[in-house]
N, C-alpha and C positions, 0 to 999 in steps of 0.2 A: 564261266558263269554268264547265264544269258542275260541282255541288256534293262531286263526287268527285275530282275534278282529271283526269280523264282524257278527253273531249273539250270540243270549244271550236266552240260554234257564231259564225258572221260574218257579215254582209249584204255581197254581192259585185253592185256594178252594172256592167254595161259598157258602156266611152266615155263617162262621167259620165251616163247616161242616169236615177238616182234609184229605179231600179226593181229594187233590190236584192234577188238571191235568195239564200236559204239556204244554206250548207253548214255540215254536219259536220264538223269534222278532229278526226282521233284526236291527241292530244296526245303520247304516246310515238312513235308511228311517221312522223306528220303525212300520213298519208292519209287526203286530201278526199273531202267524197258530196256531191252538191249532194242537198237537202231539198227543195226546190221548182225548178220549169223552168214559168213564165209570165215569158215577158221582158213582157210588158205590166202585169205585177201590181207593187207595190212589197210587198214585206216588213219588219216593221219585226225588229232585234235582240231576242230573247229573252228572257223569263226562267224559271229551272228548276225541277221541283220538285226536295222535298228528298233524294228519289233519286237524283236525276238522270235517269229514265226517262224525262221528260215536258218539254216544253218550250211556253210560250206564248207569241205572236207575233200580232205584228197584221197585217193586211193590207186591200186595198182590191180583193180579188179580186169582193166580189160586185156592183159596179156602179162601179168606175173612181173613188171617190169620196169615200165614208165607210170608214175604220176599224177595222172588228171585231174581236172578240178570236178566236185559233186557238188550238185544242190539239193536238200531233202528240204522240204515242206514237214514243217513239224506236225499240223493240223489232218494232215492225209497223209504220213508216210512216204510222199511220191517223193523218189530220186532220182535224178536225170542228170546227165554230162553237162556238165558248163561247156567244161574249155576240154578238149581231148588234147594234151598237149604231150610230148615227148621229153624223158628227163626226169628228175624231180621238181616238183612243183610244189609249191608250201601258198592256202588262201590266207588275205591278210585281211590289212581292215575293209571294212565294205561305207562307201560314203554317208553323209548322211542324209540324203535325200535317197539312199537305199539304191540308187541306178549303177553304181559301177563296185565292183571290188578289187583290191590288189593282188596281185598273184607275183612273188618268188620264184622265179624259173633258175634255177642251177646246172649248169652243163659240169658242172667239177666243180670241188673245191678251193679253188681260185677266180674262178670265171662267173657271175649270175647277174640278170636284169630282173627289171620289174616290167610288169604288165599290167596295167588295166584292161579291166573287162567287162564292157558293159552287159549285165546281169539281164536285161529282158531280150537279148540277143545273142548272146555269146560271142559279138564282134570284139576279140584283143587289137589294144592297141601299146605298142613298143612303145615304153618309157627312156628307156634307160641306154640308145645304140652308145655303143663307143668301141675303140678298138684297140687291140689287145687283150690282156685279162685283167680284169678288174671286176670289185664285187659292189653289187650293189643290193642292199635289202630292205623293201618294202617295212614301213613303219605306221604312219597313221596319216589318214586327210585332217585336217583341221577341219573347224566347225562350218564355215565360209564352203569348202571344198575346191578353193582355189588355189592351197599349196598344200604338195605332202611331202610328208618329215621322212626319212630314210635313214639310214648308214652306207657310208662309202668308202671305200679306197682309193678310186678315182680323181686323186689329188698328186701334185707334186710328192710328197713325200712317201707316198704307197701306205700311209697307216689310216687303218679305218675310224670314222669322223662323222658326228652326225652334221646331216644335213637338209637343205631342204630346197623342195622344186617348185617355182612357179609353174603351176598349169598348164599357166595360158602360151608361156614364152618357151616352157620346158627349161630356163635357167635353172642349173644346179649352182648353189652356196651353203658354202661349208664354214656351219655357225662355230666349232670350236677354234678357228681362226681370227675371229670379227674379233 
């Protein structure tokens, strides 16, 4: 649901096929727009800025494969690469001054960081180094946009924990401990 409440974007695949495309529905009248037509493409669900003009989504349009991050411009249609990244990639919240989004990068199911990305660039910046495997998952910027919330494993115990990172220090602190 867009940050306005008046449309609602969906991933629609056909015959279980996984290769979900886009559409739009307007919330008051619920007339649908399909966003994308590549039935070979998977699209992943959305997330919005805090206009609602703009939407991010991942897709595996450019080699059947990896990932990347999209930006569609809801007002003109226009879609363009954020982030060409390798892997699976999942966009997450976008801050709220609208200049950076999170991105979920997953190398395996045991292994992923976070990324920010600042949106009128597409310069990534690594959240989350550590080493070994451990998972870490993008969650939300608070209002401020100086700390963001996550899930981790990257603790003594190995069990996932929400937590939360100063920005500015990059300190992670794992609130279900305090």
């Amino acid at each position: 649901l867009s940050p306005t409440g008046e449309y609602l974007v969906c991933g629609v695949g056909l015959g279980g096929d996984e290769n979900a495309q886009l559409w739009l529905l307007d919330a008051r009248t619920g007339r649908a727009e399909a966003l994308t037509q590549s039935p070979e493409v998977r699209h992943g669900v959305p997330s919005w800025s805090p206009d609602g003009s703009v939407i991010f989504f991942n897709s595996n349009e450019a080699n059947g494969r990896d990932f990347s991050i999209y930006r569609m411009d809801l007002r003109t249609r226009t879609k363009t690469v954020l982030a060409e990244m390798e892997g699976w990639n999942t966009p997450g919240d976008v801050s709220v001054d609208g200049r950076y989004l999170l991105v979920s990068h997953f190398d395996s199911n045991t292994n992923s960081d976070i990324y920010r990305v600042e949106i009128a660039s597409g310069t990534r910046e690594h959240m989350t180094p550590h080493e070994g495997q451990a998972l870490y998952y993008a969650g939300r910027f608070d209002a401020t946009g100086g700390t963001l919330y996550l899930l981790s494993n990257d603790n003594p115990d190995g069990i996932t924990r929400r937590a939360a990172m100063d920005l500015a220090s990059r300190k992670v602190r794992f609130l279900d401990t305090e």
